[in-house]
matplotlib code that plots the C-alpha trace (Angstrom):
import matplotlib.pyplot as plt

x = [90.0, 90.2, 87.2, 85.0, 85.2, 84.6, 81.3, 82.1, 82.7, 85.3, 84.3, 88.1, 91.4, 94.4, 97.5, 99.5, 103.0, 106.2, 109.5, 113.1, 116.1, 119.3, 122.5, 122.0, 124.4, 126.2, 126.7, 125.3, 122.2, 119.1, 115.5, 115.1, 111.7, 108.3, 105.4, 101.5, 98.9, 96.0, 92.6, 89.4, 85.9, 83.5, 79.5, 76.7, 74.7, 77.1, 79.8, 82.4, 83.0, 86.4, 87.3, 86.4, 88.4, 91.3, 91.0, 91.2, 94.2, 96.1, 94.9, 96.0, 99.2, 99.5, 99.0, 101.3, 103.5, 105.9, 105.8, 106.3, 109.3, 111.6, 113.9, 113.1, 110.5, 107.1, 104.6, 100.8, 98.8, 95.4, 94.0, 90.2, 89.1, 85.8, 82.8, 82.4]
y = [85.4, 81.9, 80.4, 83.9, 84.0, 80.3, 81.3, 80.1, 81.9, 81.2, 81.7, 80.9, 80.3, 79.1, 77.4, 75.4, 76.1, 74.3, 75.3, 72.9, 74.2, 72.2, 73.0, 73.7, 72.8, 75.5, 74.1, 77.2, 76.8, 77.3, 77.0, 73.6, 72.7, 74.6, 72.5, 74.5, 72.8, 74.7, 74.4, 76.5, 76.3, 77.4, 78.9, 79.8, 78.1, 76.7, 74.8, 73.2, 69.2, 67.4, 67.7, 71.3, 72.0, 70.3, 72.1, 75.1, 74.6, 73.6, 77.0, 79.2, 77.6, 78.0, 81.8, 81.8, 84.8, 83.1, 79.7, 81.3, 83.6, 81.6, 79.0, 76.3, 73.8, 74.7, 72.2, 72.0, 69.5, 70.9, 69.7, 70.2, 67.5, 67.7, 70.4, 71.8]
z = [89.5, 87.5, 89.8, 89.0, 85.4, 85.7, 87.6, 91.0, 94.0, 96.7, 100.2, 101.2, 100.7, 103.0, 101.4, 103.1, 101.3, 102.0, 100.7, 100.7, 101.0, 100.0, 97.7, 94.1, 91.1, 92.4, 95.6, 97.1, 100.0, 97.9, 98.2, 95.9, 95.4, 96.9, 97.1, 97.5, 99.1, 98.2, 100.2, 98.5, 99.8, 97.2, 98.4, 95.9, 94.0, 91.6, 93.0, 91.1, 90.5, 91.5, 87.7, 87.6, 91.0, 89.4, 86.1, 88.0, 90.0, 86.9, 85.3, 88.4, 88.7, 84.6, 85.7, 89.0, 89.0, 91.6, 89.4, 86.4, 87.9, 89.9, 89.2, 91.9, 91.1, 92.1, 92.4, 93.7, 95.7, 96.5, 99.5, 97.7, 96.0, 96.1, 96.6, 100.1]

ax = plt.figure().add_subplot(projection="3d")
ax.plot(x, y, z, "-o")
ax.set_aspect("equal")
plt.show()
């Protein structure tokens, strides 16, 4: 993972995503906009700093599969702002 090679480690991860659904241009029912609410706790003895923990979710969502993939907006709000 990001956070690994970065030389922390996550104990866990929940996300709280959130998709919503609407018409497109199209006027077809769509999912519109998907919004990820990401919350990591990191253990060990290095543990990263709310600018790190940022940096990081900006990198994985670079990376995102599902982001990079579908057509509907995709954005993320971590919930983590600071070291556990």
């Amino acid at each position: 993972s990001i956070a690994r090679k970065r030389g922390f480690v996550v104990e866990q991860y929940r996300d709280h995503a959130v998709g919503r659904m609407g018409k497109d241009a199209r006027g077809r029912m769509a999912i519109l906009e998907v919004t990820l609410r990401p919350e990591v706790q990191f253990s060990g003895d290095r543990r990263p700093d709310a600018d790190q923990i940022d940096a990081l979710h900006h990198a994985a969502h670079d990376c995102c599969f599902i982001a990079n993939s579908v057509r509907t907006e995709v954005r993320c709000e971590p919930l983590s702002a600071a070291p556990a």
